[in-house]
C-alpha positions in Angstrom: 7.5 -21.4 -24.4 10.9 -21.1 -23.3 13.0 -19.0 -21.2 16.9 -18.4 -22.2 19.3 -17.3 -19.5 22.6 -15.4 -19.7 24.7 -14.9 -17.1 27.3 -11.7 -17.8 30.3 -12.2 -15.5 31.3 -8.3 -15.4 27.7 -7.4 -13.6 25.4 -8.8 -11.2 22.6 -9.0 -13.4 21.2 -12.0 -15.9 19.7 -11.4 -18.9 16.4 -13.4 -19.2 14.3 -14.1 -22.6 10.6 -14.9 -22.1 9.4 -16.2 -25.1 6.1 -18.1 -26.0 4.5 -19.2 -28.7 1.0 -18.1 -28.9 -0.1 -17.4 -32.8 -3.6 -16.5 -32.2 -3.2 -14.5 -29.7 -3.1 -10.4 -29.9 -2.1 -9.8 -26.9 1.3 -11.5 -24.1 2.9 -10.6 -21.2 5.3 -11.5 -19.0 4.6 -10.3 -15.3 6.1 -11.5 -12.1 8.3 -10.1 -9.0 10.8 -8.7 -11.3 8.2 -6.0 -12.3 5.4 -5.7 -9.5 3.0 -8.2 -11.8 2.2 -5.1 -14.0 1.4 -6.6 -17.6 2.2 -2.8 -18.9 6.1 -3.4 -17.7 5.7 -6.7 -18.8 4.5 -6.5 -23.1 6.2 -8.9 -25.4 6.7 -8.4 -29.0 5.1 -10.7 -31.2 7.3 -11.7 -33.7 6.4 -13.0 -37.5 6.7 -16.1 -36.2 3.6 -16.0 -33.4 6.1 -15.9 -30.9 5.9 -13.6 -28.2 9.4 -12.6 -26.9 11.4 -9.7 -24.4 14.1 -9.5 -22.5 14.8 -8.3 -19.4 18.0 -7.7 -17.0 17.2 -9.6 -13.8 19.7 -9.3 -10.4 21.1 -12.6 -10.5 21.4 -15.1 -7.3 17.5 -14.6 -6.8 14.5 -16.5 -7.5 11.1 -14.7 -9.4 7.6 -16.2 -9.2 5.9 -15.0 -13.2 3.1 -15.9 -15.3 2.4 -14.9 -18.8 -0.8 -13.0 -19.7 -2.3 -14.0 -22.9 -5.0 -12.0 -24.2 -6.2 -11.8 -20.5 -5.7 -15.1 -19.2 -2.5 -16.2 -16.8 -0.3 -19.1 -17.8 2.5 -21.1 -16.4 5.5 -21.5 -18.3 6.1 -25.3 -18.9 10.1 -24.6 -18.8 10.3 -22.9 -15.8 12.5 -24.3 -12.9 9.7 -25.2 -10.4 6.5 -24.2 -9.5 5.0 -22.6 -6.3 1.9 -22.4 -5.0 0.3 -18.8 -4.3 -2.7 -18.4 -2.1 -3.7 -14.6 -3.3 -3.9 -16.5 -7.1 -5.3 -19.9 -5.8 -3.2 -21.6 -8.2 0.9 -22.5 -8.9 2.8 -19.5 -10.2 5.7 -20.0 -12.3 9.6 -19.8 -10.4 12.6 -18.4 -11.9 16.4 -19.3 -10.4 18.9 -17.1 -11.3 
């Protein structure tokens, strides 16, 4: 899993890669604030590779709570820059600073 940041200085925005390795499965998204946790907004591409990958233009100076959705099931990203608890979930979510 990895997430790649890159910060464009002529807009506000960051362009964020979500990527995670996940050969077996069929199915990964990405869901989170950025895209009202709707794993339809959220599809990666699996790659040849079994990685899983998209990227999205997120407004920068902001923080996103995500998860990734493998074949159904939620999981944290391992790279991320922190984690915060969420009471709806009963369980850590993911945070993104950008």
């Amino acid at each position: 899993m990895s997430l790649k940041k890159q910060f464009i200085k002529t807009k506000p925005v960051v362009k964020v890669t979500f990527s995670i390795d996940a050969k077996d499965a069929s199915s990964a998204a990405v869901v989170g604030d950025f895209n009202n946790w709707n794993v339809e907004e959220g599809t990666l591409s699996k790659l040849k590779n079994g990685t899983f990958k998209a990227t999205y233009d997120l407004v920068k100076d902001a923080i996103y709570e995500f998860k990734y959705v493998i074949d159904g099931s939620y999981v944290n990203d391992p790279e991320a820059d922190s984690y915060k608890w969420n009471d709806f979930a009963g369980s850590e979510n993911s945070v993104l600073v950008v």
